[in-house]
N, C-alpha and C positions, 0 to 999 in steps of 0.2 A: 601199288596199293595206295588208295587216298586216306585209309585211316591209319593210324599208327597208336599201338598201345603200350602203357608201360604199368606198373605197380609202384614204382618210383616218384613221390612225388617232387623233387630237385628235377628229374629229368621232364618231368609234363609242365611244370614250370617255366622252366627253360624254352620249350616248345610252342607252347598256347599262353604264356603268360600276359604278352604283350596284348595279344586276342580277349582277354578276361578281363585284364585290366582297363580295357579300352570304354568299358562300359560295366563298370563294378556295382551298381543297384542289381541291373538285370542280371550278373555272374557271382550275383552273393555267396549264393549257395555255394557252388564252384569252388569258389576262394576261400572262404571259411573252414571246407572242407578237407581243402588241399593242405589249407595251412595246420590245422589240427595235424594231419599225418607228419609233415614236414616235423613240427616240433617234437610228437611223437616219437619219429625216427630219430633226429639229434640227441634224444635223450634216452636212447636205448644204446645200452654197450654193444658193440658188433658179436662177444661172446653171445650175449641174451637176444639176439634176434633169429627167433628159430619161427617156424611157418604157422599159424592159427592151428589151433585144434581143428578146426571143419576143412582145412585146407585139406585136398584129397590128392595124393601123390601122383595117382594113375590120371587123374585128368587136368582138363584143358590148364595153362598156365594161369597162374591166379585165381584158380577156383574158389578158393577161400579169401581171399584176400580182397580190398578196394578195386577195382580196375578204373583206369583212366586215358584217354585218348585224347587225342588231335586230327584234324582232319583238313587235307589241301587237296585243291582240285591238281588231279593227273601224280598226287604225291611231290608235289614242286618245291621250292625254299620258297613262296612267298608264305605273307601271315597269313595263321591256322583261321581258315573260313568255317571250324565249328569246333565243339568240344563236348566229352561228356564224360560221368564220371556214373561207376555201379558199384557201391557197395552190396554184399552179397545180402542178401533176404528184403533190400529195399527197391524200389522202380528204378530205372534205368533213368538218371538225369542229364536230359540233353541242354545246353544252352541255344542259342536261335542260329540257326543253320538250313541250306537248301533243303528242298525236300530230295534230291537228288542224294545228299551226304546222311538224311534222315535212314531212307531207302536202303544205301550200302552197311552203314551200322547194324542196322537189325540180320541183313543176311552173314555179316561177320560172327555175331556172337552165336547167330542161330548154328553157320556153319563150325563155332568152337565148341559147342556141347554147354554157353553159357546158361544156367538157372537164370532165368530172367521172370519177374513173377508182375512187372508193369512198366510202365514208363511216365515219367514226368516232366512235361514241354509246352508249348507251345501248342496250340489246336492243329494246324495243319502239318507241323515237325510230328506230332503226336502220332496224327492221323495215318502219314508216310512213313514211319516206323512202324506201325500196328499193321496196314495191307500188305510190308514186304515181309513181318513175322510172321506173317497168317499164309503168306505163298510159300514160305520154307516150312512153317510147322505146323499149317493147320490150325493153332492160337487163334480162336478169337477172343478180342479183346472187351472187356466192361468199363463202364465210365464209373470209375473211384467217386472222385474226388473234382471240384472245379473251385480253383483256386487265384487269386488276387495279390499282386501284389503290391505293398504299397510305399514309397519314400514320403519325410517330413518335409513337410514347407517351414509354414511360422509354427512355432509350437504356440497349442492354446491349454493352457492351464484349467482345466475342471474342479469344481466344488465338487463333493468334499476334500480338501487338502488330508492325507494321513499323518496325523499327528508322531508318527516316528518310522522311517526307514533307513534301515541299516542293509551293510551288502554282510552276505552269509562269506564264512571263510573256512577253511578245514577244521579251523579248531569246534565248530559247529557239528553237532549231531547230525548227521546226512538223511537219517529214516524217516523223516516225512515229506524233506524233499522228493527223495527218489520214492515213495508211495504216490505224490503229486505228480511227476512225472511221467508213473503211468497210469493214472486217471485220466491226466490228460492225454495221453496215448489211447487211449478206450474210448475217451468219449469222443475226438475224433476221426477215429476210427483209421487209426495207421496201419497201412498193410507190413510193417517189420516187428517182431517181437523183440524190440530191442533192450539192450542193456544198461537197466537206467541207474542202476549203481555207478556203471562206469560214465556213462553221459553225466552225471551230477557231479561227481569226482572230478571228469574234465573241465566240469564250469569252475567249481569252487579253486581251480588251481590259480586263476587268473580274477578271481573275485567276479564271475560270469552270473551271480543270483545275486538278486535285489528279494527280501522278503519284507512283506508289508510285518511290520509288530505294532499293536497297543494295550498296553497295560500287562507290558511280557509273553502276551501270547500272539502267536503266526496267525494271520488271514489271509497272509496273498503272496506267491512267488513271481516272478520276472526275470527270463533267463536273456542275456546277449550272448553271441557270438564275438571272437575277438576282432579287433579290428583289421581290416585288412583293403589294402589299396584306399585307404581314408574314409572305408563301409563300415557300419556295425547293424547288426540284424537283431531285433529283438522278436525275442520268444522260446522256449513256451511261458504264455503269462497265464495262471492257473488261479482260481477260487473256489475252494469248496465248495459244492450246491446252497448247502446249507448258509451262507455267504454272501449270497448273492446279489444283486438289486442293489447294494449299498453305496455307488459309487467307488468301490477299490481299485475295479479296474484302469478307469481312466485313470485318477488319481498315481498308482503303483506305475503304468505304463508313461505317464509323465514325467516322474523321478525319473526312470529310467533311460529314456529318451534324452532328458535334460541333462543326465549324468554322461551319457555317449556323447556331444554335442559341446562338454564343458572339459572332457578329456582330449578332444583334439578331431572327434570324427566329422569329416567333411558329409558326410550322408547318415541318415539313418534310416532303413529300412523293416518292414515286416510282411507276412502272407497271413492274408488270411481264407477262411473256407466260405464260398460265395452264396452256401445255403444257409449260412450265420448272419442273417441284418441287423442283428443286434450288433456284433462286432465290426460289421462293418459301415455302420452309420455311427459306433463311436470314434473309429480311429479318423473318421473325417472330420469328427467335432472337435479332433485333438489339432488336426493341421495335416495328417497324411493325405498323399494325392494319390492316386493310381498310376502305375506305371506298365504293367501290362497282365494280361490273364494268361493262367496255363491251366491244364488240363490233367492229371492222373487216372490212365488207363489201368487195369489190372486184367491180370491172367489167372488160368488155373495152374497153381503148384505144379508143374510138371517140367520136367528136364526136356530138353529142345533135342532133338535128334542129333546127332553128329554127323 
């Protein structure tokens, strides 16, 4: 078998780490991710680790849970030639890999009974996952999303400067965060219903929100990712509608940046969505450059035959 999966994240680490780390802008996600679980795990008592609610006893292993893989040609000990990671109700996230390794992924999960509801990669990794899902199940695929990502070069500082930004911390009220978090999930239009109480509660553990304030009240959040392999990923950066046009974003998004960059991070990255030219004619007036486009397929809701 060339792919190899675990729920573990110490053990996918181990495996494809040196693979992710090799090229940490493009394995942001990857890494961020993994690491989340990692510390996750470390902090949960071996008594209090019992299986998610949605985990389903009778099916495939990890059905509830993150799944994570590695993948070598012929299954060999050299380094892991791709990786991917699914959390359940989100796209299937490949990092850049053959299309041959695209190919056998998709008929692995299709042949485990994986929920798989899209995938997010690379256009022809995309592509090569979507025609071998569609020969096991039928699944044709929709174009989501087309997505940019982008690393800092020089930072370039934007008028208006915000006259006070502070980082949110527990001791902070979380209900308008996590209301902004999912605005910003809607008006993107993410295909997981995820849980923004707990997403904001993750950020605030590690001081992960930057909130614009002046004259005591909020207009702009900025969320990082922690850092990892010398990465740090900014986003979601949010502004109420009503907000808007004022210059907060760049502004908010340059603290932020400025702040990843003054703590120690060798890169800073972010993604953006390639039908937003607003966003993405600002983050180049900031100093971000493109580093490559990926694609988000979606499926229809339906369980893959076993």
């Amino acid at each position: 078998m060339s792919w190899s999966t675990t729920t573990a994240a110490e053990e996918f680490l181990a495996e494809a780490g040196d693979f992710l780390r090799a090229e940490p802008a493009r394995n942001s996600v990857v890494l961020t991710v993994t690491e989340n679980l990692r510390v996750k795990a470390a902090a949960t008592p071996p008594a209090a680790a019992t299986p998610p609610a949605d985990a389903d006893p009778s099916g495939p292993p990890g059905t509830g849970r993150t799944l994570l893989g590695w993948w070598r040609p012929d299954g060999g000990p050299e380094l892991a030639g791709g990786a991917f990671l699914h959390t359940p109700e989100f796209p299937v996230f490949l990092t850049a890999m053959s299309r041959q390794a695209a190919a056998e992924l998709a008929a692995e999960l299709a042949a485990a009974g994986r929920l798989v509801l899209g995938v997010n990669a690379e256009q022809e990794t995309a592509e090569a996952f979507a025609a071998a899902w569609r020969q096991r199940t039928g699944g044709d695929a929709q174009v989501h999303r087309r997505m940019r990502l982008f690393r800092l070069g020089d930072l370039i500082p934007l008028d208006p400067r915000p006259r006070r930004i502070s980082a949110a911390r527990r001791r902070t009220g979380p209900g308008l965060l996590i209301t902004w978090f999912g605005a910003f999930a809607r008006e993107v239009g993410d295909l997981a219903d995820e849980d923004h109480a707990a997403a904001v509660d993750e950020r605030l553990s590690y001081g992960g929100i930057t909130v614009w304030e002046a004259g005591g009240a909020r207009f702009r959040s900025a969320g990082v990712t922690r850092a990892v392999a010398g990465m740090v990923r900014v986003g979601p950066v949010y502004t109420p509608p009503e907000l808007r046009g004022r210059g907060y974003a760049g502004a908010a998004t340059v603290a932020v940046s400025q702040a990843a960059r003054d703590a120690g991070a060798q890169g800073v990255v972010l993604y953006t969505d390639l039908a937003n030219p607003t966003s993405n004619a600002l983050y180049q007036r900031l100093g971000y450059r493109p580093v490559e486009d990926r694609i988000v397929l979606s499926y229809e809701p339906a369980k893959a035959p076993s």
